[in-house]
DRENPABA-560618 format. One record per residue: residue in one letter; x, y, z of N, C-alpha, C in turn. Coordinates in steps of 0.02 Angstrom, whole numbers. Example, Ala and Ser with C-alpha at 12.3 -4.5 7.8 and 13.67 -1.06 7.14 Angstrom:
rest	n_px	n_py	n_pz	ca_px	ca_py	ca_pz	c_px	c_py	c_pz
A	660	-284	390	615	-225	390	660	-165	390
S	642	-112	354	684	-53	357	645	2	394
END
This chain:
rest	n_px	n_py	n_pz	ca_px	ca_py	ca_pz	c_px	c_py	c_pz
X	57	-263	-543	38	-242	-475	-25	-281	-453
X	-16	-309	-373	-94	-342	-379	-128	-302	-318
X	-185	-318	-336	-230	-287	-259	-196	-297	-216
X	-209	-362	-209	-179	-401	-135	-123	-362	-111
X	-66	-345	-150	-21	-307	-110	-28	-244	-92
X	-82	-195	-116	-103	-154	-108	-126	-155	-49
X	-182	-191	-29	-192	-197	46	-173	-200	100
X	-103	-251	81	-57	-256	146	-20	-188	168
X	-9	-164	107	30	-96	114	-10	-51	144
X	-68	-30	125	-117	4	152	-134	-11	236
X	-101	-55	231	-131	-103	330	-89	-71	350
X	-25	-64	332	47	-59	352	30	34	375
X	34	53	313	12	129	326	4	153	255
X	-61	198	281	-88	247	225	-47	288	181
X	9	313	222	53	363	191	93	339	146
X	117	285	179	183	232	141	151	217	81
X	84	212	73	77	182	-6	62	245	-55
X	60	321	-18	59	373	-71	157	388	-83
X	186	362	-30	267	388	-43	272	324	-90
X	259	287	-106	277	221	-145	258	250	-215
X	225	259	-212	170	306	-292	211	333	-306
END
């Protein structure tokens, strides 16, 4: 997993990266 994609996802939306979890 890298940061970097973490961020984009996070740009995208907050929620989407706790439903991804």
């Amino acid at each position: 997993m890298s940061e970097q994609f973490d961020v984009e996802r996070l740009e995208i939306s907050p929620l989407d990266e706790v439903d991804a979890l």
